[in-house]
C-alpha positions, 0 to 999 in steps of 0.5 A: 509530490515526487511521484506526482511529478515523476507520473506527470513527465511520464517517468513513473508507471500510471494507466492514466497520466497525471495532468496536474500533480497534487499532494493532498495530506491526511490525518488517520488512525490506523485504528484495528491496523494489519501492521505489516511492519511487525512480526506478529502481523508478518505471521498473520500474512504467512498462515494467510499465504497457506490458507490461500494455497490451500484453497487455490490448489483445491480448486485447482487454480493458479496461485498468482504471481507478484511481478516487478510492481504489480503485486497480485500474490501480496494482495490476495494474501492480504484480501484472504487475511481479511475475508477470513476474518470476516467469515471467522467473526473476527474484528476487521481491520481499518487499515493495513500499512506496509513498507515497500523498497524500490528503487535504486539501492542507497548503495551497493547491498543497502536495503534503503532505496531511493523510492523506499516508502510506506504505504497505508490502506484505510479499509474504513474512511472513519479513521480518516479524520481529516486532510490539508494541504501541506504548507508551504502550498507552492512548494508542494502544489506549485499548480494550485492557484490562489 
């Protein structure tokens, strides 16, 4: 809800504002997932990154770059993790989940930041089981009209 009202006052980074924030919750299972908070799947995304820059530099392409908040060399590492497992045969994820530190830190040297928060992609809407809204709905949905 923070993000939705911070994207709604013009704080946080959208190409679209958001009119009227929202918060909507949602029961999934991670399923296959690309756990990104683990080391087995961090050395999955390491031989993905070689992978990758073999094949950029085969073309003779440029490898792209992460700046601030776009992350476009960490999406193409991970979309090259799952077009290769698709050209392997091998079994496809259903989500990937990770851990992003923005923000401000806690305190001076802290890893723990004020926007800290994990995030998952579902690659396969089957494992999105259902969704909600949280209660109390006017805390989380103070626009939402009953």
């Amino acid at each position: 809800m923070e993000y939705a009202q911070a994207s709604a006052k013009r704080t946080q980074f959208n190409r679209v504002p958001i009119r009227t924030p929202f918060v909507l919750g949602a029961i999934i299972d991670l399923g296959n997932c690309l756990n990104l908070v683990e080391s087995g799947s961090l050395e999955i995304l390491g031989q993905a990154y070689i992978g990758l820059s073999q094949v950029i530099k085969g073309s003779g392409g440029k490898m792209p770059v992460n700046k601030k908040d776009n992350r476009a060399l960490d999406c193409a590492v991970i979309q090259f993790v799952h077009q290769s497992n698709e050209e392997e045969g091998k079994a496809q994820y259903d989500t990937t989940r990770c851990a992003f530190p923005e923000g401000q830190e806690a305190y001076e040297g802290a890893s723990i930041t004020s926007k800290l928060h994990l995030q998952i992609c579902v690659r396969n809407t089957n494992m999105i089981k259902g969704f909600f809204l949280p209660r109390p709905s006017i805390k989380y949905n103070p626009y939402l009209r009953a």
